[in-house]
C-alpha positions as CSV (number, residue, x, y, z in Angstrom):
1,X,0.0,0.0,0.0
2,X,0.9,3.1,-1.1
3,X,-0.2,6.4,1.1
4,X,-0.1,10.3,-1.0
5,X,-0.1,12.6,1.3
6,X,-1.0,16.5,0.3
7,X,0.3,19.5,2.1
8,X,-2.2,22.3,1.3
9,X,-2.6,26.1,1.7
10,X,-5.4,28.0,0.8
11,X,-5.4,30.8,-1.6
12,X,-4.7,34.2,-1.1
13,X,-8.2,36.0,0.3
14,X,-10.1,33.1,1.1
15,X,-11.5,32.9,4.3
16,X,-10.1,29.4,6.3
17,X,-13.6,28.2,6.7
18,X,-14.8,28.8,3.0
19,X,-11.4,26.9,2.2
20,X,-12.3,24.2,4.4
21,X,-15.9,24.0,3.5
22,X,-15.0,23.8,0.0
23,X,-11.9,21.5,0.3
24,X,-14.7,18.9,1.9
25,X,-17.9,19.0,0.7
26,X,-16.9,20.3,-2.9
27,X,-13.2,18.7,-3.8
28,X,-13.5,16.0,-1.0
29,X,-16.5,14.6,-3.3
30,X,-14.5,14.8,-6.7
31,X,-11.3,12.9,-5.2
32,X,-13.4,10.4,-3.3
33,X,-14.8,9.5,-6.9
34,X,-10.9,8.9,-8.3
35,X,-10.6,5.0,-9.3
36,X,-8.1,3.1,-7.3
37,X,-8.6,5.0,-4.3
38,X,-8.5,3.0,-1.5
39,X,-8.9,5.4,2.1
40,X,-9.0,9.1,1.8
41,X,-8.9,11.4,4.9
42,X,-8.7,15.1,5.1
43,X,-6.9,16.4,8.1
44,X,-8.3,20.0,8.7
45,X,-6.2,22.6,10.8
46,X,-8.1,24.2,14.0
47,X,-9.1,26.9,14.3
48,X,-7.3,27.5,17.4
49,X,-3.7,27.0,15.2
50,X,-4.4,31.1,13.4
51,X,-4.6,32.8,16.6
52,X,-1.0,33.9,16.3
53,X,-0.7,34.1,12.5
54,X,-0.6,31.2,9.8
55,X,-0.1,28.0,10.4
56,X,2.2,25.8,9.0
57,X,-0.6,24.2,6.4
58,X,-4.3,24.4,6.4
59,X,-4.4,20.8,6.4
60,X,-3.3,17.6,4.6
61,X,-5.0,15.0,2.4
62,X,-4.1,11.3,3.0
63,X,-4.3,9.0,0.0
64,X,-4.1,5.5,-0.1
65,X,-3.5,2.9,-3.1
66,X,-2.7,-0.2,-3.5
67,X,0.9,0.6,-5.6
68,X,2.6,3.1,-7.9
69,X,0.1,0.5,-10.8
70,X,-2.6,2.3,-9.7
71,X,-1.6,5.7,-9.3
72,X,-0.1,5.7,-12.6
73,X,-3.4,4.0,-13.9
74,X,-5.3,6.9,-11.8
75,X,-3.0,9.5,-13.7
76,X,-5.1,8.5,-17.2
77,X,-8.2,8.9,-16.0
78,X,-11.1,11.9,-16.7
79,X,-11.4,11.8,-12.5
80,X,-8.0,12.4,-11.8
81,X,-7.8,15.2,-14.3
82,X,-11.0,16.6,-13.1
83,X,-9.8,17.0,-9.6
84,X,-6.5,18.0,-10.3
85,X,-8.1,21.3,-12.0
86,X,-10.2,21.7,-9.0
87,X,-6.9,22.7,-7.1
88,X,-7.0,26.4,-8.9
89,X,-10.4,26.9,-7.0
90,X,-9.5,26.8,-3.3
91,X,-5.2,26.3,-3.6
92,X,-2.4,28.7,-4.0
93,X,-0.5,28.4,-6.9
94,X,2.5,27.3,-4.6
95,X,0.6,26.2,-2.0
96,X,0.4,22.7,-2.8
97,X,3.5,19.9,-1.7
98,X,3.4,16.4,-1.9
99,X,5.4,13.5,-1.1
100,X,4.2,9.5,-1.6
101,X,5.2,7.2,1.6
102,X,5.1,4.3,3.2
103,X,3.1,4.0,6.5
104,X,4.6,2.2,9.6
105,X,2.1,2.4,12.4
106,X,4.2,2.8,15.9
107,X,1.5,2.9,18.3
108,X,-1.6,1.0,16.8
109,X,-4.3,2.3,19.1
110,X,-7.6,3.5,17.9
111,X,-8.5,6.8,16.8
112,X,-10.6,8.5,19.2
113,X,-14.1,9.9,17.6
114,X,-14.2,13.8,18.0
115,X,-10.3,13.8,18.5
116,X,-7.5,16.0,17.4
117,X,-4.5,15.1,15.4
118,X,-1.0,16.5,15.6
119,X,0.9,16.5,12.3
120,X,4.6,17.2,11.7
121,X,6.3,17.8,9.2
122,X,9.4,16.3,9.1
123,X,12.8,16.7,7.5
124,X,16.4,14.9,8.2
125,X,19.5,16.1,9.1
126,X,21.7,17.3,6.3
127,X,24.3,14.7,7.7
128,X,22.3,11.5,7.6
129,X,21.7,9.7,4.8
130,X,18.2,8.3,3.9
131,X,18.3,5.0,5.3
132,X,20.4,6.0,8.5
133,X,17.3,8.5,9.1
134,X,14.3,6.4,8.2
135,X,16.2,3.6,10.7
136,X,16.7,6.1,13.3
137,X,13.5,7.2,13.1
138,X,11.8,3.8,13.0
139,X,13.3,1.7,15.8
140,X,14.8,4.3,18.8
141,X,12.7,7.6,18.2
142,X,9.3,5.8,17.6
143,X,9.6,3.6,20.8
144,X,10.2,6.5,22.7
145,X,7.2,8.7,21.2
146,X,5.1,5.8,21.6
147,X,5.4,5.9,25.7
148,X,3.6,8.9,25.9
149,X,0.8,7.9,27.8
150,X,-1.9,10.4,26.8
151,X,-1.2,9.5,23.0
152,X,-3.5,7.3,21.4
153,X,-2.1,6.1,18.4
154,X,1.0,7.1,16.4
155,X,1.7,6.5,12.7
156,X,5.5,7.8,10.8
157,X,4.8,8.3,7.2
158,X,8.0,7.5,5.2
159,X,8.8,9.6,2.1
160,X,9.3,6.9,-0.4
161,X,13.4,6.0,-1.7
162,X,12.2,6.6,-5.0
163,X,11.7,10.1,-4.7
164,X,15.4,10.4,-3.8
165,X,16.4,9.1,-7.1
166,X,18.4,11.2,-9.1
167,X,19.7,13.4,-6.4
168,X,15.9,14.9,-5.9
169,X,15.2,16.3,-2.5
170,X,11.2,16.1,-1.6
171,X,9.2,18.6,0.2
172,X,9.5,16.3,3.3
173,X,10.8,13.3,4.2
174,X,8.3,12.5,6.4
175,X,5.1,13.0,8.1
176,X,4.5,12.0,12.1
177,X,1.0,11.8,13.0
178,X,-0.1,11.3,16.4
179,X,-3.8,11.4,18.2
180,X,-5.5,12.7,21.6
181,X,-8.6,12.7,23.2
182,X,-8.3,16.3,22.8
183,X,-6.0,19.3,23.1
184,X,-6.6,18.7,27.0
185,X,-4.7,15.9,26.6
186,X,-2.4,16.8,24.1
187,X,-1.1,19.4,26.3
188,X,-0.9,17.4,29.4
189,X,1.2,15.0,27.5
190,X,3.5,17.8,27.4
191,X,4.5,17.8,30.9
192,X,5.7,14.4,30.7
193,X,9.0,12.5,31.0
194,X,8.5,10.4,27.9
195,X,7.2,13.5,26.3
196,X,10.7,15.4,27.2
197,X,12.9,12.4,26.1
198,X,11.0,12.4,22.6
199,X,12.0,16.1,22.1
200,X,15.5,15.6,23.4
201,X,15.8,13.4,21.2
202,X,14.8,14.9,17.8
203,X,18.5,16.7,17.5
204,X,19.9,13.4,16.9
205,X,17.9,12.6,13.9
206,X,15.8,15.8,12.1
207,X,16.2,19.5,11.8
208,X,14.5,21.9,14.3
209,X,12.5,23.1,14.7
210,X,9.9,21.2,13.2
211,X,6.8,22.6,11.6
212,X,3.8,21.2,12.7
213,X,-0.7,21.5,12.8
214,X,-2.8,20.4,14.8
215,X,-6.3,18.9,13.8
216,X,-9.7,17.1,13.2
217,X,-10.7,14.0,10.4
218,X,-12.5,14.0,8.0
219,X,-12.9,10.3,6.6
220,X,-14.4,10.7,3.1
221,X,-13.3,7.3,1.9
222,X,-13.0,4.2,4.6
């Protein structure tokens, strides 16, 4: 399984509900219609995240399909060219980055309904090389994120080694994605041990600071 994952900002004017509105009930509906498409979830940013200025992202779409077959199959289709235009409507010229990963789910707990979502965005240190970062990542740092108590479930999105072919550098090299009961909980996971050594230990592996939203679901495609 394959997962696509879209970065998005809205455009220039448009209110952040209008965008998010339109990104669900309007888009959300075209995409969902794509063939191929196995699970799509939209991850809106609160509202909470503008109160000092703009976020990081007004949210990410989460794509799954079975292989790189099927998106390339996807890529000939009226649907996928239908929704792709849709992008002008509600997206930023540059406001659109995308990376295709591979999922590895760290903490497999359940998502709680009505919960909040923290995304980061994540990028390596200059010095590591792919592999030594995805490793790093995937066998100390995950175990130590995954003892925070108050976190429900926790799921590292790896950029794909084919979009480092060719000396290309993606947009990210990968997403974390972890879930609370709320942003009660999220912040009392802050004051934490396990929460600390997770932080102290990010130096060792990406750069900082890290960018990052926080949250709700949308499932438009189970």
């Amino acid at each position: 399984m394959i997962k696509v994952i879209s970065v998005l900002k809205r455009k220039n004017g448009l209110e952040i509900q209008a965008f998010h509105d339109y990104w669900l009930n309007i888009h959300g509906a075209l995409a969902a219609q794509m063939p191929g498409l196995r699970r799509y979830v939209q991850s809106h940013t609160l509202l909470g995240g503008y109160r000092k200025g703009e976020p990081a992202a007004d949210g990410i779409a989460e794509l799954w399909f079975d292989d790189t077959n099927a998106l390339r199959k996807l890529k000939e289709t009226a649907q996928f060219e239908t929704t792709m235009a849709d992008h002008a409507e509600f997206i930023k010229d540059d406001g659109h980055a995308q990376i295709f990963t591979d999922e590895r789910v760290i903490k497999d707990g359940s998502v709680p309904t009505g919960g909040v979502k923290n995304i980061e965005f994540v990028k390596r240190r200059s010095d590591l090389s792919v592999e030594e970062f995805q490793k790093y990542w995937l066998e100390v740092h995950g175990p130590l994120g995954a003892a925070i108590a108050p976190m429900k479930r926790y799921v590292q999105s790896h950029t794909r080694q084919s979009a480092y072919n060719d000396g290309k550098l993606p947009a990210f090299d990968g997403m974390a994605m972890t879930w609370f009961e709320d942003t009660g909980a999220m912040r009392a996971s802050a004051a934490s041990r396990e929460y600390k050594a997770t932080r102290s230990d990010e130096k060792n592996f990406v750069t900082q600071p890290l960018d990052f939203i926080i949250t709700r679901e949308h499932v438009l495609v189970i």
